[in-house]
C-alpha positions in Angstrom: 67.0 280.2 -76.9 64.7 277.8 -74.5 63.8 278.4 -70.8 66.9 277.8 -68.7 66.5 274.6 -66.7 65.4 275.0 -63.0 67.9 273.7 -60.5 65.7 273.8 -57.4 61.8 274.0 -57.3 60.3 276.9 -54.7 57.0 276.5 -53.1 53.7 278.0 -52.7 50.6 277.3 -50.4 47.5 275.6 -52.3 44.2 275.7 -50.6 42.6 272.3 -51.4 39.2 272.9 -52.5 37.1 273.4 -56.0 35.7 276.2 -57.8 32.1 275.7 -56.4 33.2 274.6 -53.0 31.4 275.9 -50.1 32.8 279.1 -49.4 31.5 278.8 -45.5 33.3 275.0 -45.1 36.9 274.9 -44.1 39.2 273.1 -46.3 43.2 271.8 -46.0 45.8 274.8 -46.6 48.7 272.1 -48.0 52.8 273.2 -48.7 52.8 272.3 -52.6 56.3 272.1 -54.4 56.0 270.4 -58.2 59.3 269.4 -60.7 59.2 269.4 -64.3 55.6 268.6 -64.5 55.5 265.6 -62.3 52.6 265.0 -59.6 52.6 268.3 -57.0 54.2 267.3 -53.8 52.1 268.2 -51.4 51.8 268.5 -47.1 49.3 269.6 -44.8 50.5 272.6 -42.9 48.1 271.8 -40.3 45.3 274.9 -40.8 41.9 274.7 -41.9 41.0 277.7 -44.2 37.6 279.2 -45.9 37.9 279.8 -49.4 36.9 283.2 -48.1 39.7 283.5 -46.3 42.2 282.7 -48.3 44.3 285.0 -50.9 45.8 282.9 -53.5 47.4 286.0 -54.7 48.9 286.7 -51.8 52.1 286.7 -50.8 53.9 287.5 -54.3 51.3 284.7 -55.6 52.2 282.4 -53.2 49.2 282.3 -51.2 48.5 283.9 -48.0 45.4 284.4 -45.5 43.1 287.5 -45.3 42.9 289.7 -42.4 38.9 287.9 -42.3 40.5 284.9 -41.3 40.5 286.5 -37.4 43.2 287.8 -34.9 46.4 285.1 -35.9 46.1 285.7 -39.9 49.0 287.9 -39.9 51.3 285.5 -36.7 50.0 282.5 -39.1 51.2 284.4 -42.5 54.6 284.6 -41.1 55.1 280.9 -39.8 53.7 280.0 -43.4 56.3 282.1 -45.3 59.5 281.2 -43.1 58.4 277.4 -43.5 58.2 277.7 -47.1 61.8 279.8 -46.9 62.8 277.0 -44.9 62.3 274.0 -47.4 62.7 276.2 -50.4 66.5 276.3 -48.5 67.0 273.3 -48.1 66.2 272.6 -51.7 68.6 275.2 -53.0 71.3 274.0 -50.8 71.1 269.8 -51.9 70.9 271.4 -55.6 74.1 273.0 -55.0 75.7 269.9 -53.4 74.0 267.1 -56.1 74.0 269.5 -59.4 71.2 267.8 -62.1 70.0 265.9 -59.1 67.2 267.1 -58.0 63.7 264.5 -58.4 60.4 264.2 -56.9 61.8 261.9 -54.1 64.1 264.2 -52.7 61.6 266.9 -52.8 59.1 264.7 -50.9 61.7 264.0 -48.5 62.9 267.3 -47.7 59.2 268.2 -47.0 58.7 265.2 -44.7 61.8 265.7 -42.9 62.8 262.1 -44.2 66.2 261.2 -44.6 67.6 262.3 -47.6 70.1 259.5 -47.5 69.6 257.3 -50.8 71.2 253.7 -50.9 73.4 255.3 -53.8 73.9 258.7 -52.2 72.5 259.8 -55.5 75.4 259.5 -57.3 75.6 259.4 -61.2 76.0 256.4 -62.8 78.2 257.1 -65.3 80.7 259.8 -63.7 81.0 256.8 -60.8 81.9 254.4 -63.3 84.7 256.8 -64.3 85.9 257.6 -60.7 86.0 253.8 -60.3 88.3 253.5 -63.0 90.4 256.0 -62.4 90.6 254.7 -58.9 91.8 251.4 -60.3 94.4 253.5 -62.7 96.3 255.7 -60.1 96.5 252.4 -58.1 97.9 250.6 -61.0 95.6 247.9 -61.5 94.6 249.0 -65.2 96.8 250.8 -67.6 96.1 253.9 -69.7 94.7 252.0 -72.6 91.9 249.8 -70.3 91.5 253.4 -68.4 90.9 255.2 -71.8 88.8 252.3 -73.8 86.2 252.2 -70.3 86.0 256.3 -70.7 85.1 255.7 -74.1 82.5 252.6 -73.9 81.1 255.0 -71.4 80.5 257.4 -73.4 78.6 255.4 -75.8 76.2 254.0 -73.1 75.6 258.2 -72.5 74.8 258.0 -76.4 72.7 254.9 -75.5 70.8 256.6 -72.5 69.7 259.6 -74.7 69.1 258.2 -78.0 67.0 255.3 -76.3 65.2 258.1 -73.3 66.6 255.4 -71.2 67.6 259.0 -69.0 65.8 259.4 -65.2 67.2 262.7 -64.0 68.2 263.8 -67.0 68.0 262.7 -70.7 71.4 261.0 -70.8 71.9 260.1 -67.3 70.8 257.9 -64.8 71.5 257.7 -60.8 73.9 254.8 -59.7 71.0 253.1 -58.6 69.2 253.3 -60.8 71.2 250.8 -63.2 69.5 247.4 -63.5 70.5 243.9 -65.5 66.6 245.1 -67.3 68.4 248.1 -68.5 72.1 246.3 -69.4 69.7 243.9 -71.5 68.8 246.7 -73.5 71.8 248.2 -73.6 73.2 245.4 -75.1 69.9 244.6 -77.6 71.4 248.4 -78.7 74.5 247.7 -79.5 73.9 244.5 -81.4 71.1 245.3 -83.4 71.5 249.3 -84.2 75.3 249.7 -83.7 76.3 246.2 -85.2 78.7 245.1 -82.6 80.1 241.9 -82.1 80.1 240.0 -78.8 83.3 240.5 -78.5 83.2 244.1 -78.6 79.9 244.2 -76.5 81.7 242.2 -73.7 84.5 245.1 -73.5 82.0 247.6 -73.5 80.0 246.4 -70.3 83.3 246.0 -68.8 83.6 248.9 -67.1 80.2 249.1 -66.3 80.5 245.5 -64.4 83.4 246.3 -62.3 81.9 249.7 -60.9 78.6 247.5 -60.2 81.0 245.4 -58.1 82.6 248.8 -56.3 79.9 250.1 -56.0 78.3 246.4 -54.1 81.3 246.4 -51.9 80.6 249.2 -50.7 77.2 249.0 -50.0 75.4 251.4 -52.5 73.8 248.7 -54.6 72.2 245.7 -53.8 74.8 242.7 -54.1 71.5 240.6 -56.2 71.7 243.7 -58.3 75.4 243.2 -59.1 75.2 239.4 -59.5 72.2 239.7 -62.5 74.0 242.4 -64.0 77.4 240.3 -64.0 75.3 237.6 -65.7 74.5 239.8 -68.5 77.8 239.1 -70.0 77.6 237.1 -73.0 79.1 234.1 -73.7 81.1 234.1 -76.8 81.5 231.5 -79.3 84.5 230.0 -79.6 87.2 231.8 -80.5 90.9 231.1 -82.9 92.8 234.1 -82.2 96.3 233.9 -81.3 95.4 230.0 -81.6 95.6 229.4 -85.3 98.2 226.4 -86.5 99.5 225.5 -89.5 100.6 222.4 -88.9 104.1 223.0 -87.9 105.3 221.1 -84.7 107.9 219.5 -83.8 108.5 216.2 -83.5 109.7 213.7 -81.0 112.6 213.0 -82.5 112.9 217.0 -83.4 112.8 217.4 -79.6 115.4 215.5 -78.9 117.6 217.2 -81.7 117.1 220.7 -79.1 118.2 218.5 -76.3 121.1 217.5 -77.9 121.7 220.9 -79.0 121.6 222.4 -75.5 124.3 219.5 -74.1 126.5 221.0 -76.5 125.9 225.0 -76.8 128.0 227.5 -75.2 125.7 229.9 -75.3 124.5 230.5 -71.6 121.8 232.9 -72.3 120.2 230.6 -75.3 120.3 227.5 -73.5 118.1 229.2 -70.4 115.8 230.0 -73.5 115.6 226.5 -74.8 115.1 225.6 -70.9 111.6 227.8 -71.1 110.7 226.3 -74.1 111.4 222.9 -72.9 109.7 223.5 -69.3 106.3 224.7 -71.9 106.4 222.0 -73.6 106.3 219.8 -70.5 104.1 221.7 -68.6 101.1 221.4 -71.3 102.2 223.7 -73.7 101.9 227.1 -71.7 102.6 230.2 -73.8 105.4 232.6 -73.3 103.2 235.4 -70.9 102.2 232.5 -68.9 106.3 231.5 -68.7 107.3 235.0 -68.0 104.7 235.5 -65.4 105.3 232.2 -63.6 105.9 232.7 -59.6 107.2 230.7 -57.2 103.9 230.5 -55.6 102.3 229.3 -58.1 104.3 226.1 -58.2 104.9 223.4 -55.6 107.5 221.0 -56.3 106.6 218.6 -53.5 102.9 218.5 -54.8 104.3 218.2 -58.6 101.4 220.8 -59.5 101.3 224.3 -60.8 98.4 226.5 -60.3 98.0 229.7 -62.1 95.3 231.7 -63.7 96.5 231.6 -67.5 96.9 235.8 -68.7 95.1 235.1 -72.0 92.6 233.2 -71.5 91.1 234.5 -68.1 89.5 237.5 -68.9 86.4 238.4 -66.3 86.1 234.3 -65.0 89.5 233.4 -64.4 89.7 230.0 -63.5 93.0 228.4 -62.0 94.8 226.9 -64.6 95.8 223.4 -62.7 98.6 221.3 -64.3 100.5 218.1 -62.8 104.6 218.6 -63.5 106.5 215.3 -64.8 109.5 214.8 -63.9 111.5 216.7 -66.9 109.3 220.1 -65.8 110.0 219.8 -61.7 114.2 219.1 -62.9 114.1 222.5 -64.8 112.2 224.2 -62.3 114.9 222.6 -59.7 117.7 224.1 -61.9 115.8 228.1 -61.8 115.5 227.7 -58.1 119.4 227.2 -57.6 119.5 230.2 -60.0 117.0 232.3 -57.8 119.0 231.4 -55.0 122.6 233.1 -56.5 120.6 235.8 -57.8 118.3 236.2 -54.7 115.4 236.6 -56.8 112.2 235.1 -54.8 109.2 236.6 -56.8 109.2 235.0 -60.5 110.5 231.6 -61.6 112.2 232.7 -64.7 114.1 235.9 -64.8 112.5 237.7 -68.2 110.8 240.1 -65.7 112.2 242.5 -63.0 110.7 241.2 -59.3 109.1 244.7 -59.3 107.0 244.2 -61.9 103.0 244.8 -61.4 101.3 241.8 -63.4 98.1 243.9 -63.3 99.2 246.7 -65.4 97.7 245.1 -68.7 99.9 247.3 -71.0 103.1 247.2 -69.0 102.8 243.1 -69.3 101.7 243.4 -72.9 105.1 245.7 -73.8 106.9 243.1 -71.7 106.0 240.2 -73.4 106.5 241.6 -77.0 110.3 242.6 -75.9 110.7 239.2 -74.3 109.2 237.5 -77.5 111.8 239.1 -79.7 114.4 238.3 -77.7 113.6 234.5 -77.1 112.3 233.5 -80.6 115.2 235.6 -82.2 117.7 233.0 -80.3 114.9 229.8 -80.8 115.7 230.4 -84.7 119.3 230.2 -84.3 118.6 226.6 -82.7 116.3 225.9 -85.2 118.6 226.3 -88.2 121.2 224.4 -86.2 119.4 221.5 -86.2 117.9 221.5 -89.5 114.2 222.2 -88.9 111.6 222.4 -91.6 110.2 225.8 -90.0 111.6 228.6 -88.0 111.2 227.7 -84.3 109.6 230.3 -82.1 108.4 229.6 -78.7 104.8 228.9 -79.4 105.8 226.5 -80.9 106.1 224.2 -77.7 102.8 224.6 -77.3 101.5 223.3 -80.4 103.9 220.7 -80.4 102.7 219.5 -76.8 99.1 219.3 -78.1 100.4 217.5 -81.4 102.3 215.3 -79.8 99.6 214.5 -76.8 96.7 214.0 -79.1 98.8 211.4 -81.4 100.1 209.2 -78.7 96.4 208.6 -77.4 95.6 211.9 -74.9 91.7 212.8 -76.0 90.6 216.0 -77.3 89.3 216.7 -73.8 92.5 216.0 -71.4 94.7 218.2 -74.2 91.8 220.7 -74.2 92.3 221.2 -70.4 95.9 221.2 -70.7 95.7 224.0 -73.0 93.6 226.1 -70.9 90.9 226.0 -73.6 87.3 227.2 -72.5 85.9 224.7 -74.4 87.0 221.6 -76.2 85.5 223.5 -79.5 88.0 225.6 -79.4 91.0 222.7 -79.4 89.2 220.6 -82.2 89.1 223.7 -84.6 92.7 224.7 -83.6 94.1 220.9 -84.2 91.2 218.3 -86.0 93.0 218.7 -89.6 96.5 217.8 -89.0 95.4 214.5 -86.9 95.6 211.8 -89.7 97.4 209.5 -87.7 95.5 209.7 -84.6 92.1 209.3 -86.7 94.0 206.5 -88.3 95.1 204.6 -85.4 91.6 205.0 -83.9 89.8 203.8 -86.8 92.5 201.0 -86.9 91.7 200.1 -83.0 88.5 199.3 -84.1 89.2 196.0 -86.3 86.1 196.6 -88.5 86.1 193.3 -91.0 82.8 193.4 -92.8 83.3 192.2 -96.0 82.0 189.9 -98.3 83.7 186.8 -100.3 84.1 188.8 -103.6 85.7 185.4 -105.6 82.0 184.0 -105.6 
């Protein structure tokens, strides 16, 4: 078994002067404390001593004058041992309070009657990353599985900290101020090119890492510039297809107007407030079903003919406002759910496929929420589909492709659908949508009346 680890250093007295010094000069007695091998710590007590005066022995080995040194050795002796009790104390006392936290600053400053006070109150970095998120948990504005992935990913950057000695206090830990976008830099570099991540994955894993940075900013134990280049360090992922892809099934225009025809004759009252949803999608530049579902009144204004909303999917950590003008067909449906809210004095969401308690921020809650509501709309969508003698099984995506379909055919560019979307870039439309486009690319190549040829009959 090795040496048990030292929580707390104690001190001795240390005469500073050489072998061959002049034993007849008088030389600084200093307080010396050193910690795990680091520079000793040292500060004058205040007394000039001989080297013949001085017992380095003394003391239990801690150093103590000899009865040569005149009348006050022994008054002198004592105010040298209770100060040395004294910090040795005080040492013992913070190790207690901060356990593993003990460094060469805090020694320095307990001997210098400094304030011990560190901008990060010496907290660890990685157990404050945990408190933070399950601070954010008990309030309900992560769920279990965002709780349990950011204990995880912290776990590897522990890994990280000790495989890499990227440890200050100790081999796999580091003080919450001591984290740095230097050190993120190379945390990611480490899970890249020796763990084999994606950017994807790597994103998720500084997650957790970001949002304590900004805790810990707000309230005051970091350095906000600290926070902002660490925030930076998240990368920016290439486009991405999932939950995008297409196959080339939309409906048409005249298929549209098949489900409108459809809904003036159903009797179904539940199915024909689904086919309103799909309809309002559509109109509204093809939103998906969580973005339906999650749709408050405050998000819309009627008068303005404008919804604003940050989009569920595609926000992650930026979250832009998702700004889309209503035509007239959207602002009528949304008229007909607000009579609706009225008789059923709901005043929270527009449509009614979640209760008005509902916390938006608890991911998995929403995610459970939207699978049940995705069953229950598409399962009635592909009753109206076979009714009306559609090619594919309808299902409520659908409206979205068949907005963007649609948009880009009658002359909308890549861009203005791209936006409509909520797309980050317009890469991601083009790959979603470029190979069913014939008739677009045709009637652009057509607009361009191209007639270059030569007299063949000669």
């Amino acid at each position: 078994m090795g040496r048990h680890r030292r929580e707390y250093p104690t001190g001795k007295l240390r005469l500073k002067c050489y072998k061959n010094s002049d034993a007849n000069k008088e030389y600084t007695l200093n307080y010396e404390y050193t910690w795990l091998d680091d520079t000793p710590i040292r500060k004058d007590t205040g007394i000039k001593v001989k080297p013949c005066d001085w017992n380095p022995q003394g003391n239990s080995g801690r150093g103590e004058l000899r009865a040569s040194y005149g009348n006050d050795a022994k008054r002198l002796n004592s105010l040298l041992k209770d100060s040395l009790q004294k910090y040795d104390t005080r040492l013992r006392v913070y190790a207690e309070k901060h356990p593993n936290q003990m460094s060469s600053e805090i020694i320095h400053s307990i001997l210098f009657d400094e304030d011990l006070t560190r901008q990060d109150e010496a907290q660890d970095f990685v157990e404050y990353v945990k408190k933070t998120l399950e601070s954010k948990r008990t309030r309900g504005k992560i769920g279990k599985s965002r709780y349990e992935n950011g204990i995880s990913n912290m776990k590897g950057f522990t890994e990280f900290l000790a495989s890499q000695r990227k440890g200050t206090y100790r081999t796999n830990a580091i003080y919450l101020g001591d984290i740095s976008s230097e050190l993120v830099e190379e945390y990611i570099r480490y899970r890249r090119d020796i763990k084999g991540n994606t950017d994807a994955t790597i994103n998720h894993a500084l997650t957790p890492i970001i949002i304590a940075c900004e805790h810990a900013k707000d309230e005051g134990l970091i350095d906000t510039k600290i926070y902002a280049k660490i925030k930076d360090c998240r990368i920016e992922e290439k486009p991405s297809l999932e939950g995008e892809r297409f196959d080339g099934k939309y409906l048409s225009k005249e298929e549209l107007q098949k489900i409108v025809n459809f809904y003036n004759e159903d009797k179904e009252p539940r199915r024909k407030q689904y086919i309103e949803m799909f309809l309002f999608a559509f109109h509204a530049g093809g939103l998906r079903l969580v973005d339906v579902m999650s749709l408050k009144w405050e998000h819309v204004s009627i008068e303005k003919r404008e919804l604003r909303k940050i989009q569920v999917k595609t926000a992650k950590g930026r979250k832009p406002r998702h700004i889309i003008p209503l035509n007239d067909a959207a602002v009528s449906i949304l008229r007909r759910w607000q009579e609706l809210a009225r008789e059923q004095r709901r005043t929270k969401f527009v449509f009614d496929l979640l209760p008005e308690d509902f916390n938006l921020d608890d991911t998995d809650k929403l995610y459970y929420a939207r699978n049940n509501a995705d069953k229950k709309v598409n399962q009635a969508l592909s009753v109206v589909g076979e009714k009306i003698g559609l090619r594919f099984t309808l299902a409520f995506h659908s409206a979205r492709h068949s907005f963007a379909m649609n948009a880009l055919n009658d002359g909308l560019s890549l861009s203005v659908v791209s936006r409509f979307l909520g797309h980050s870039s317009t890469d991601i439309t083009e790959l979603i949508y470029a190979d069913y486009l014939p008739k677009k690319l045709a009637d652009e190549l057509e607009s361009l009346h191209y007639d270059y040829v030569p007299n063949f009959d000669d």
